[in-house]
C-alpha positions in Angstrom: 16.5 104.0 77.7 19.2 101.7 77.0 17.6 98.3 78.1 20.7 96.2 77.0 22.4 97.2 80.0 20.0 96.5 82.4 20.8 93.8 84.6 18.8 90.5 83.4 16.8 90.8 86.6 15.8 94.2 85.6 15.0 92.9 82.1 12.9 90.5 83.0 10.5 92.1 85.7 10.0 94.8 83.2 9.2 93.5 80.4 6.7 91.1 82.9 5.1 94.4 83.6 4.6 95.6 80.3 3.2 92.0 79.5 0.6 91.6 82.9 -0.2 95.6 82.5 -1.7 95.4 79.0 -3.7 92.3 80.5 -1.2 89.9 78.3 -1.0 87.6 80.4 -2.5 86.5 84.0 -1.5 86.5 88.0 0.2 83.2 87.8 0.5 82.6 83.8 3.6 83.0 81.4 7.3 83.1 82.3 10.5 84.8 81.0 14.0 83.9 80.9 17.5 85.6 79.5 20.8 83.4 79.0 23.7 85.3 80.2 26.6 85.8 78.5 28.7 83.3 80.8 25.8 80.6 80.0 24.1 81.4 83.2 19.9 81.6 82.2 18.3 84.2 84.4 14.3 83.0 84.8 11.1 84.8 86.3 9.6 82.0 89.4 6.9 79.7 89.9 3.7 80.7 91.8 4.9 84.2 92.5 2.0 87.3 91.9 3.2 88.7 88.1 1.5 91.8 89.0 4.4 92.9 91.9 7.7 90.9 90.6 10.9 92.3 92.2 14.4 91.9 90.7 14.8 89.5 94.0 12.5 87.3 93.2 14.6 86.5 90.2 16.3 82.8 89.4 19.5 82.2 88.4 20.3 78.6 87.0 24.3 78.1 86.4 25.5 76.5 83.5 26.5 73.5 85.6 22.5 73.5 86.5 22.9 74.9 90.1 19.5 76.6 91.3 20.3 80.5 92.7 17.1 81.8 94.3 14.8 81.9 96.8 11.8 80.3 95.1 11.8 77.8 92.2 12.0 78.6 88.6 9.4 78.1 86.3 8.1 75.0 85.6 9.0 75.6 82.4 12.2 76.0 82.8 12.7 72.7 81.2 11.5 73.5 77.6 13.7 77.0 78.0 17.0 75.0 78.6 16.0 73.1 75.9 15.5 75.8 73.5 18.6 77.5 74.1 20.5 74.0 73.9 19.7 73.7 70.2 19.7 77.6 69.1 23.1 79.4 69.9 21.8 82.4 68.6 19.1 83.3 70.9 20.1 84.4 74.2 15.7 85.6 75.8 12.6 83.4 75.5 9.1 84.6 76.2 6.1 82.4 77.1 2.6 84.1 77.6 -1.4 83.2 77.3 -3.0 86.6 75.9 -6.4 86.1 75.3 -5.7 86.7 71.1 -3.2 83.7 71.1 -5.8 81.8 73.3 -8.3 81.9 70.9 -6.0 81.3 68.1 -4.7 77.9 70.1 -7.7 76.4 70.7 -8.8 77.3 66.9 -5.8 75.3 65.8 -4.8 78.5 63.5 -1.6 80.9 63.1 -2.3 84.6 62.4 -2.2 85.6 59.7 1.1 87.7 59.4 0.2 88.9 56.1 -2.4 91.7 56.2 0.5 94.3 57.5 3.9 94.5 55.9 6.4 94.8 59.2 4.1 91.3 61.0 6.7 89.0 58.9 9.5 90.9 58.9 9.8 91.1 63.0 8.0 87.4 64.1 8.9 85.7 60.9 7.1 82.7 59.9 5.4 81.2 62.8 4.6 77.3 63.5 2.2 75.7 65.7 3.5 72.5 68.2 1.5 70.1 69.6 -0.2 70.1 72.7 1.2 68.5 76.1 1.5 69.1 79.8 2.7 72.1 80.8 6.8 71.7 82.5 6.6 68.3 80.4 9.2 66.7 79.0 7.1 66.1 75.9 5.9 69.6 75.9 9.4 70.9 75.8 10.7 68.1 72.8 7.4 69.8 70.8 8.5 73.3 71.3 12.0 72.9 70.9 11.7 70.6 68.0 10.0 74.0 66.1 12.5 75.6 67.4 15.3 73.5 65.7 13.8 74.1 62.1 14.7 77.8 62.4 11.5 79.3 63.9 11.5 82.0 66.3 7.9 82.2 66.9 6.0 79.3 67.9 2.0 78.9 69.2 1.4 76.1 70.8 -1.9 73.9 71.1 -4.2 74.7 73.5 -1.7 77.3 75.6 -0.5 80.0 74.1 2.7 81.2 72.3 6.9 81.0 72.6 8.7 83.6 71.0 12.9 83.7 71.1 15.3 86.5 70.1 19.0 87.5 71.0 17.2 89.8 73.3 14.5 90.1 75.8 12.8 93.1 74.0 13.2 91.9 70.3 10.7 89.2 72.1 8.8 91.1 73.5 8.4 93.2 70.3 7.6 90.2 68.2 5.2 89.0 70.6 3.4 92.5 71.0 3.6 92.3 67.0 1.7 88.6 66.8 -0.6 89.4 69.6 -1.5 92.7 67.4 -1.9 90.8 64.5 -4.2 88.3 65.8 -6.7 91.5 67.0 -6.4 93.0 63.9 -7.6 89.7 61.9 -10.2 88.9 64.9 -11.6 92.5 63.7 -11.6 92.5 60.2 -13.2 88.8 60.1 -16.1 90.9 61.6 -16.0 93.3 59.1 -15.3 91.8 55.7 -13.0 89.1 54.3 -8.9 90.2 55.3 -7.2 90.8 52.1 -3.4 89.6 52.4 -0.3 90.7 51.0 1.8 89.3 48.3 5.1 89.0 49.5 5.9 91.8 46.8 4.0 93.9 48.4 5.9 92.8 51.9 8.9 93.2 49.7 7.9 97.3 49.2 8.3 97.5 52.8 10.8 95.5 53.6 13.1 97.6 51.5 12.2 100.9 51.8 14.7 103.4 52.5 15.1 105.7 55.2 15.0 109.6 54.3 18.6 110.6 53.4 19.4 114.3 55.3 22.3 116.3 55.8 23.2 116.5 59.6 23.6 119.3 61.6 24.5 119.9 65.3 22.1 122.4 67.1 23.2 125.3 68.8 20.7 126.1 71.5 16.7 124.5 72.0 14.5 127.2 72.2 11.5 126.9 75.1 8.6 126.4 72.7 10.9 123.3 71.4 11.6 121.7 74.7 8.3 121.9 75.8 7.0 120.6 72.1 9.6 117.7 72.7 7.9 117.1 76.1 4.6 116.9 75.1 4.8 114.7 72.2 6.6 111.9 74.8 3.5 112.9 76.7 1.5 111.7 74.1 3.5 109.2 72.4 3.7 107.0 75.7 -0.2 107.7 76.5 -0.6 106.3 73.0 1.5 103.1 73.5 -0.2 102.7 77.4 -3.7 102.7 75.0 -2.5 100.2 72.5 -3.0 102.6 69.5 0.6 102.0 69.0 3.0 98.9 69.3 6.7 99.0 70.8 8.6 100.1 67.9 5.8 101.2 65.4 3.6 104.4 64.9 4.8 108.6 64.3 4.4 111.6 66.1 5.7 115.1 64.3 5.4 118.6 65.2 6.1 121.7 63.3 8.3 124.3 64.9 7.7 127.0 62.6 9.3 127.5 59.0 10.6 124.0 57.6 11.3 122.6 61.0 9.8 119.9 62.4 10.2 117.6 65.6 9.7 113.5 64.9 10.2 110.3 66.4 12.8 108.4 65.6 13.1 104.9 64.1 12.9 101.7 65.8 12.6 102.8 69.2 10.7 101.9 71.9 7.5 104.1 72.3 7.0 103.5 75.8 10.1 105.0 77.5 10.6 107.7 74.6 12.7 110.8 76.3 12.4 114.2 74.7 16.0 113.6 73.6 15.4 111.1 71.4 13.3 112.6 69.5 15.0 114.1 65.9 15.2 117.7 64.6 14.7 118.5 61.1 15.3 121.8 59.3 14.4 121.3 55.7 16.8 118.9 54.2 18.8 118.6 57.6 18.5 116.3 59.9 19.7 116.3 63.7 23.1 115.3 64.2 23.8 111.1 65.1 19.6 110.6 65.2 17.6 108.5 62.7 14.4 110.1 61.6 11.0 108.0 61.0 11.0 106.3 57.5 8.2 109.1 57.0 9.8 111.6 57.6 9.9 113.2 53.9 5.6 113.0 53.8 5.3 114.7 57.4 8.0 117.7 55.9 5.6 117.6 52.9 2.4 117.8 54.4 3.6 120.9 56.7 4.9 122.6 52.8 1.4 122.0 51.6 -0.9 122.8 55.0 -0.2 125.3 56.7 -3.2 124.7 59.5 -1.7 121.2 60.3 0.5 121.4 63.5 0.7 118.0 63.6 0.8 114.6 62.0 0.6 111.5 63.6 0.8 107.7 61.8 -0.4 104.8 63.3 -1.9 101.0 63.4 -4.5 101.0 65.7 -6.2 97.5 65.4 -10.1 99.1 65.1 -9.2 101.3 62.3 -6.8 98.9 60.7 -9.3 96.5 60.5 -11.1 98.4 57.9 -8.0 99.3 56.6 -7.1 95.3 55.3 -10.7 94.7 54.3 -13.1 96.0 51.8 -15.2 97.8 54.5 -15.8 101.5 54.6 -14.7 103.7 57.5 -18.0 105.9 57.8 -18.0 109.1 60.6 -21.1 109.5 60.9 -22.0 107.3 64.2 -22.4 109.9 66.3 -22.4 113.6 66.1 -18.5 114.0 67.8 -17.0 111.3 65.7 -18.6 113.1 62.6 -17.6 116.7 63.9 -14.0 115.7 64.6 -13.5 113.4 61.4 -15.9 114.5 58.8 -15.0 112.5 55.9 -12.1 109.5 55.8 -10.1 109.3 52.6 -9.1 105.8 52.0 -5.6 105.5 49.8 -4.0 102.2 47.8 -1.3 100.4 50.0 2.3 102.0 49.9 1.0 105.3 49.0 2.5 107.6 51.7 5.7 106.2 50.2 5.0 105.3 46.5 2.6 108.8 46.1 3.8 111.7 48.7 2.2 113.7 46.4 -1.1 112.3 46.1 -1.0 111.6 49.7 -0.7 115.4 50.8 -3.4 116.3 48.3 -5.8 113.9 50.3 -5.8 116.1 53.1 -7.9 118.9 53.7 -10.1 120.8 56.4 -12.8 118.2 55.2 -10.7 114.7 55.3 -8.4 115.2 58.2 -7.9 111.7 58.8 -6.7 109.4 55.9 -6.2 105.2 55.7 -4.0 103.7 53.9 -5.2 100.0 52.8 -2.8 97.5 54.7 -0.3 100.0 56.4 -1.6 102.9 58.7 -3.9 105.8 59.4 -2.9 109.3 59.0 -4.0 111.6 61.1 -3.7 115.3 61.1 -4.5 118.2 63.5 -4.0 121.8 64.3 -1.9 120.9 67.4 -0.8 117.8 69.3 -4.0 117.6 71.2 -6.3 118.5 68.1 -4.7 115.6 66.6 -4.3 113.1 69.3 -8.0 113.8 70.0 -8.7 112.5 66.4 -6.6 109.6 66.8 -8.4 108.1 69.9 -11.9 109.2 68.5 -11.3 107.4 65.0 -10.3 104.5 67.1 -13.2 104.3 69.0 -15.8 104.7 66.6 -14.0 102.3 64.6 -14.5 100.0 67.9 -17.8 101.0 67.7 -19.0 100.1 63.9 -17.1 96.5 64.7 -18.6 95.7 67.9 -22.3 96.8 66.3 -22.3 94.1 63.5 -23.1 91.5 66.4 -26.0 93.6 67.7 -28.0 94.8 64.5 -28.7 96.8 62.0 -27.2 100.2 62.1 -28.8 103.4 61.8 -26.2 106.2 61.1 -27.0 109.9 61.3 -29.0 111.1 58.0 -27.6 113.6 55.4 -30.3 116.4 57.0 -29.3 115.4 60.5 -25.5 115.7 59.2 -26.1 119.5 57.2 -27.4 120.4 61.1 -24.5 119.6 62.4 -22.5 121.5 60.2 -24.9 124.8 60.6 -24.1 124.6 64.6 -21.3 123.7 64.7 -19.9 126.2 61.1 -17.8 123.4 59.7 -17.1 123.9 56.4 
């Protein structure tokens, strides 16, 4: 989907979907707004349902400060002009009250944007202004005055969180990305003590390369690679709509069959992927004008090495990832389908599926199917798309699981005995 060319109307009531559908924001809370490119600032109304916005419910406030509508803006709109009078370079502006920011708000505390490497590299650093009415003038001077140091990403006392960008999504993005973070920190706290970053290790990230591949122009799509393109979208969206992914983050492969492979590309958005945006790859060629994930080399290596693995998938699902940035140990054995379908979880140094593709790959095996990598991602492997999506969603919720038990009691996990039954009726190996 090429959202850029959506008229800002369109823009804003989806990305108000997307917000109010993943239960980001409420009935009457949070408000949108896009500046046009004749200075004209396009803004979602006051008092209207969030849940069934039309692109005629839509305001349209002229640069000379005429109201076009037929309900009033925001009553927001205020600190939104005021934004976009001192910052030239943003052009979208999202205000929202997710429960995560909430908490944080009335805590008095920013996320920490540190315990994954992309958090600072897409919010940036993030400030907190002072609390004041909402539609204020004094609320607007707070948030604009953060604003006017350089910051893109502001929480605000008591209320919630402003994010701006030259475009709707990019805010959206970033504010998917600090709402993540503020889960995934929420989680670990329950688990352990977060371990942080260095901004070296941010660094690693920051500048890692993407896979260099010849290109090549297909001649003809077989059927068995159409309908593995149209499954993995399947999946891939049903992932994003369960918040085991985020916008622009998490991998899906497939092999074809020899040294092909089908994979998502980078830096799109996960919730509207079409079967054609996903990328071919045939050993060290790469499908004509696409760009392949950053991972694309250790999915082609872990196909070379397993040849029961159909698929590989890579993702940041807060649960899992909360054992991933702290000291605590991911253990299966909770119930007998989340030890049948995991067995045991390998846990690797940070940057390894990069640093170590080697050592990565050699992780994997009939036995550890699922590996974490401290303060990046989970890999997870299967014998087909289902196989491994099943994994996915069932190391996420026992991950849930182990997290939500530390406030209940002590936990009794299935016994080694109990475990070698399992394994008798079942004939894992």
């Amino acid at each position: 989907m090429r959202f850029h060319l959506l008229h800002p109307a369109d823009q804003l009531v989806m990305i108000m979907q997307r917000i109010y559908q993943y239960g980001m924001t409420t009935t009457s809370g949070g408000n949108l707004s896009i500046r046009d490119q004749n200075g004209d600032v396009w803004i979602t109304p006051s008092g209207i349902d969030k849940g069934s916005l039309s692109r005629d419910d839509m305001i349209r406030v002229t640069s000379a400060g005429e109201i076009i509508g037929p309900h009033r803006p925001s009553v927001e709109l205020p600190f939104h002009l005021d934004i976009y009078r001192r910052r030239s370079d943003l052009s979208a502006i999202l205000h929202a009250h997710p429960p995560t920011m909430v908490a944080f708000s009335l805590a008095r505390r920013i996320p920490n944007i540190r315990l994954i490497p992309d958090v600072l590299q897409v919010c940036g650093e993030v400030a907190m202004a002072a609390y004041a009415v909402p539609g204020s003038d004094a609320l607007g001077h707070n948030i604009a005055e953060q604003f006017a140091l350089g910051y893109n990403t502001v929480m605000l006392e008591n209320h919630g969180c402003v994010i701006g960008a030259s475009d709707l999504f990019s805010a959206f993005m970033s504010f998917e990305t600090l709402d993540f973070c503020g889960r995934l920190e929420i989680d670990a706290k329950k688990l352990g003590t977060p371990q942080s970053l260095t901004q070296e290790q941010i660094d690693m990230r920051k500048h890692k390369r993407h896979p260099q591949f010849d290109e090549f122009i297909p001649k003809a799509y077989s059927s068995r690679e159409r309908a593995v393109r149209r499954d993995m979208c399947k999946f891939i969206q049903r992932a994003y709509d369960q918040r085991l992914f985020t916008s622009t983050q998490g991998t899906f492969s497939h092999r074809l069959g020899g040294d092909s492979l089908v994979i998502t590309p980078y830096n799109k958005d996960r919730k509207y992927l079409e079967p054609e945006d996903l990328v071919l790859i045939r050993g060290d060629f790469c499908e004509a004008g696409k760009q392949p994930s950053r991972s694309a080399r250790l999915h082609s290596a872990i196909y070379q090495a397993h040849p029961d693995v159909g698929c590989v998938i890579i993702a940041h699902a807060p649960a899992i990832m909360a054992f991933a940035v702290t000291d605590a140990v991911f253990d299966s054995r909770i119930i007998p389908e989340s030890y049948i379908n995991l067995r045991t979880v390998n846990e690797l140094p940070y940057f390894s599926s990069t640093n170590d593709i080697e050592g990565t790959v050699r992780a994997i095996s009939p036995r550890t199917p699922v590996v974490v990598i401290q303060n990046e991602c989970v890999l997870v492997t299967g014998a087909d798309l289902l196989n491994a999506f099943d994994r996915l969603e069932v190391l996420e919720y026992s991950a849930r699981a182990l997290i939500d038990a530390q406030d209940i009691g002590p936990m009794v996990m299935i016994s080694d005995e109990q475990v070698r039954e399992i394994d008798q009726a079942f004939n894992l190996k």
